[in-house]
N, C-alpha and C positions, 0 to 999 in steps of 0.2 A: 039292593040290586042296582049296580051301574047302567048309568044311561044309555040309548043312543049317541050324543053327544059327547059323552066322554071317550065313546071306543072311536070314533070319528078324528080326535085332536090327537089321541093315543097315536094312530097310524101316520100322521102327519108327522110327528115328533119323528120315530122311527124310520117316515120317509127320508127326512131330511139329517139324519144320524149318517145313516147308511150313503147318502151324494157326498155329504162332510169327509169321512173315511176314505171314499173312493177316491176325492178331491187331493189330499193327502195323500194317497197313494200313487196315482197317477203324476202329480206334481214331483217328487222325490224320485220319481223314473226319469220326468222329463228332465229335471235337474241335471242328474248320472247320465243322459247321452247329451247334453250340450260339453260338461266339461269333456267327454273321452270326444268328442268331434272336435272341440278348439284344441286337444291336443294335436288331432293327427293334419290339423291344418293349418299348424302354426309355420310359418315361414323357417328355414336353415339359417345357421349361424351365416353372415356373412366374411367370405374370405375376404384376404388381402389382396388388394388389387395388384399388388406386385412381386407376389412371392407364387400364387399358385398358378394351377396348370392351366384354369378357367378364368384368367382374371382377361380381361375388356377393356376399351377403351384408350383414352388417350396415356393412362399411367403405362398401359402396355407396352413395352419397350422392347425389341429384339436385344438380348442380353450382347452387350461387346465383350469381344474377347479382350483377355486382361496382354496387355502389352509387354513385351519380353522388352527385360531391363539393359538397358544402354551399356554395351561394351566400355570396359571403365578405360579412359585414355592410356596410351602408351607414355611411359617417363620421356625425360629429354634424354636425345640421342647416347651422349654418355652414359647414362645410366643403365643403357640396355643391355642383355645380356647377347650372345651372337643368335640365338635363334629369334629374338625380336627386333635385331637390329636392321633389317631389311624388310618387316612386316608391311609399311606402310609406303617404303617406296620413297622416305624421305629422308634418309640415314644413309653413311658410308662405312663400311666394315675395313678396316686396314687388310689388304692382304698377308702382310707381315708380320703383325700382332696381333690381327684378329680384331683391335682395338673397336671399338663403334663411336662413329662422331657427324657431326653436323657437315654435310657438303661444303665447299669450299667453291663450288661452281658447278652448274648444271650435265655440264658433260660428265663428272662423274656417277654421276647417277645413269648414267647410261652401263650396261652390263656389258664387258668386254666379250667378242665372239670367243663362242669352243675355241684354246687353245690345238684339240685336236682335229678341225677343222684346217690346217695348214702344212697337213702332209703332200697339199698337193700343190704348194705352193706358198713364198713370206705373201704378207701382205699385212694393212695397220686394221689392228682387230677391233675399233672403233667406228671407222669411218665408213662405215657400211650401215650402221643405224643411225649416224650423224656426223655428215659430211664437218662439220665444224669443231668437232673431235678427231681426238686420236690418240691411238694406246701411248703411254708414258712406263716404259720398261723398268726403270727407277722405282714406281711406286706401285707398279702396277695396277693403275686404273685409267680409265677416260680422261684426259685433261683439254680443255681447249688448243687451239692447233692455229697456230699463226706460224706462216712460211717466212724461215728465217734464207732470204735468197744473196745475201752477200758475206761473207768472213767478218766476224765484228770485230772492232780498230784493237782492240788491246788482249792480249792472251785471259787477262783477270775477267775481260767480258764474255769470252766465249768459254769460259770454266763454265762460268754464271748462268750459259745461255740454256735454255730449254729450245731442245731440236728432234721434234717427232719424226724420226727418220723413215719410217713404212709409209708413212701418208704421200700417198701416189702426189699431192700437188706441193713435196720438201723436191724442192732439185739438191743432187747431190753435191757436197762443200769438202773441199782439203782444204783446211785452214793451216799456215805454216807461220808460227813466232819464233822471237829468239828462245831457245831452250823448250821448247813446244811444240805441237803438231796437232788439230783436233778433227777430226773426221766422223763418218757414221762408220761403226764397228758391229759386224752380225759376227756371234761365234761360230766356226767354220766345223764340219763334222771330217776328223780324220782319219776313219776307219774303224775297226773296231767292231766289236757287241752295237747292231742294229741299236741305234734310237729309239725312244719313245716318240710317237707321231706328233704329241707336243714339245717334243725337240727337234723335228727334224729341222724344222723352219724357226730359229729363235727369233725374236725380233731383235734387229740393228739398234743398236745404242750411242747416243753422241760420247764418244771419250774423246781426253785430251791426254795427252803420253808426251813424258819428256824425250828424247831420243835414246837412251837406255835405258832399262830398269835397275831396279835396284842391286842384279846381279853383274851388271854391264853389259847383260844382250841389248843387241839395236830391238826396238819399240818395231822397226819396218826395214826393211831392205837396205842395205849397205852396198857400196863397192867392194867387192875383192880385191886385195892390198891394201886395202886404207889400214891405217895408223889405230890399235888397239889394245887397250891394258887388262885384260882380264888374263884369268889361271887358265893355262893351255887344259887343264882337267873340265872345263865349266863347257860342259855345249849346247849351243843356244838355236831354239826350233824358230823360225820364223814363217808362218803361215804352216801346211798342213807339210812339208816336203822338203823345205831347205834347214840344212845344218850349219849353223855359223859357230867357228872355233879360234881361237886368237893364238895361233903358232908363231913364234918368233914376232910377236910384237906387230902382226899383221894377220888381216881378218882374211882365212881361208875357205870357202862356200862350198856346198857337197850337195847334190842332188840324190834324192832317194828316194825307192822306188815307193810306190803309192803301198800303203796297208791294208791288207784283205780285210 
């Protein structure tokens, strides 16, 4: 028969099995909620300070807009074609060939007024955006404008001369050589099918004329009776109105009536 004593140490054993167990099982729980709480309180990946939506700080930069790329230069004047040759305001386009080239002087670069602007009157299509200009009919552009105010000494110089005839500050010149005669010449309108408004008013042009042309008509006005060799068939207009005819070796004059 078992002691007192022995059932005594019995129940202690059994006490202390059973805290053991519990111990064990309790620790293993407490285990399993520490890791699932460091998961759920572990910190977010951190972004890039410069890419997203939340990023702070000094890296934070209001994005700049990307810069539109530099118009690529225009070629040298030559090389342009006619719709670039005036892009920048630094080119001259030939009236007459279209051609494109480097200015030759500032006043070309100046734009001649509307030619249709002179139906109501000539005037120098230049000098109105720059008194120191003035249309040159030859080339038709702007050229600088130096008043040529006396006859120059030799016929060969006044071939030569540049004489911007509209420009209100040219006083008017009859230059007379031997074999020669040089003046400012506007084409006269004599009758006829109405003009274009940019013909009504041509502008005057410095010519030089030898006293007859190449068919023998007088270049300008003759005496009646003077002394003349052309074919009595050949009749020669002078101005909008007179008829010049060489009958018997003498120049006969005919007035006639103006043309509707």
């Amino acid at each position: 028969m078992e002691t007192p004593g022995v059932w005594g140490r019995m129940a202690v054993m059994r006490f202390l099995g059973l805290g053991l167990l519990m111990g064990m099982l309790l620790g293993g729980c407490g285990a399993g909620t520490t890791a699932v709480e460091a998961d759920q309180v572990r910190e977010p990946p951190v972004r890039s300070s410069t890419t997203g939506p939340e990023a702070t700080g000094e890296d934070v930069e209001a994005a700049e807009p990307e810069a539109e790329p530099e118009p690529e230069p225009l070629p040298a004047c030559e090389a342009r074609d006619a719709r670039q040759c005036a892009a920048d305001g630094q080119c001259v386009r030939e009236p007459q060939t279209g051609a494109c080239r480097a200015p030759t002087h500032e006043c070309e670069l100046v734009a001649p007024r509307d030619p249709e602007g002179f139906a109501v009157g000539p005037g120098d299509r230049c000098q109105g955006q720059r008194r120191d200009c003035g249309f040159d009919p030859r080339t038709g552009l702007c050229a600088p404008f130096t008043a040529l105010s006396e006859c120059p000494a030799t016929a060969e110089e006044a071939t030569a001369a540049t004489v911007l005839c509209d420009h209100s500050d040219q006083p008017e010149l009859d230059c007379r050589y031997r074999g020669m005669h040089c003046s400012c010449h506007r084409p006269r309108y004599c009758g006829g099918p109405a003009p274009r408004p940019d013909q009504q008013h041509p502008p005057a042009t410095w010519v030089c004329l030898p006293p007859f042309d190449d068919r023998g008509c007088p270049t300008e006005g003759v005496r009646e009776g003077t002394r003349c060799r052309v074919n009595a068939s050949v009749q020669c207009m002078v101005g909008c109105d007179t008829l010049y005819t060489c009958e018997q070796g003498r120049w006969r004059i005919r007035a006639l009536p103006p043309r509707p």
